[in-house]
C-alpha positions, 0 to 999 in steps of 0.5 A, spaced: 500 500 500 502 506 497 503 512 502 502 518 497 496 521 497 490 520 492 486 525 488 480 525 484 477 528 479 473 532 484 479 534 488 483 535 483 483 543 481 485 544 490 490 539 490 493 540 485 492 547 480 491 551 486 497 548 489 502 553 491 508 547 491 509 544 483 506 538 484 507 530 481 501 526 479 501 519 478 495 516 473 495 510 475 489 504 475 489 498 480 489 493 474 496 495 471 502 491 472 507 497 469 504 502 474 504 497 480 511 497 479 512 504 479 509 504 487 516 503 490 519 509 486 514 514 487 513 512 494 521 514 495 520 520 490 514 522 495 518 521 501 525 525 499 522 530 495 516 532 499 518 539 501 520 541 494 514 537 490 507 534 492 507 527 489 499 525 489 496 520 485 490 518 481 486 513 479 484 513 472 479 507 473 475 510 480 475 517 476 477 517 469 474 525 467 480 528 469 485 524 465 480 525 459 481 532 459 488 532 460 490 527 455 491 521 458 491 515 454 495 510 456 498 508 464 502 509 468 504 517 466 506 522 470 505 529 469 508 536 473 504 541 474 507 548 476 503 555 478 496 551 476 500 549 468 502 542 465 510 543 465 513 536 464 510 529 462 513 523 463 509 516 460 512 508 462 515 505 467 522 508 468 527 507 474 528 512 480 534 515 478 530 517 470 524 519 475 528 523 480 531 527 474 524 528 470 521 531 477 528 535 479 528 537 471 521 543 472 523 545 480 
């Protein structure tokens, strides 16, 4: 079980536009062997970055709206969104370093 939070469809335009932090959505399914591989890297990136970034997931299957709206055809993909605006998107599985520097690259 993974430690970073979710957000949702609903939840979506507080948690992660309005953040006043860049932020780094995991849109992920609980079907998808790729994005369950992804947990252990994203849980680590959560942890050591979380004074620098907010890591937060959302689950396209439970709320697939947001993901439409955004583009989001396959999964895992990764989106950074910096003052309310995409700034970096990342799709597939990757390992933490690539990950890490994907994140580091649009603080």
């Amino acid at each position: 079980m993974s430690n970073i939070p979710e957000t949702t469809d609903d939840s979506f335009a507080t948690d992660v536009l309005e953040s006043d932090v860049p932020v780094l959505v995991d849109f992920w399914a609980p079907w998808c062997g790729p994005c369950r591989a992804m947990g252990p890297a994203i849980d680590k990136l959560g942890e050591e970055m979380g004074d620098r970034l907010r890591v937060l997931k959302h689950n396209t299957q439970d709320h697939p709206t947001r993901p439409m709206e955004l583009g989001v055809m396959s999964i895992p993909c990764f989106l950074i969104f910096k003052d309310g605006q995409e700034v970096g998107r990342n799709l597939g599985m990757m390992d933490y370093g690539d990950l890490q520097s994907f994140a580091e690259s649009h603080l």
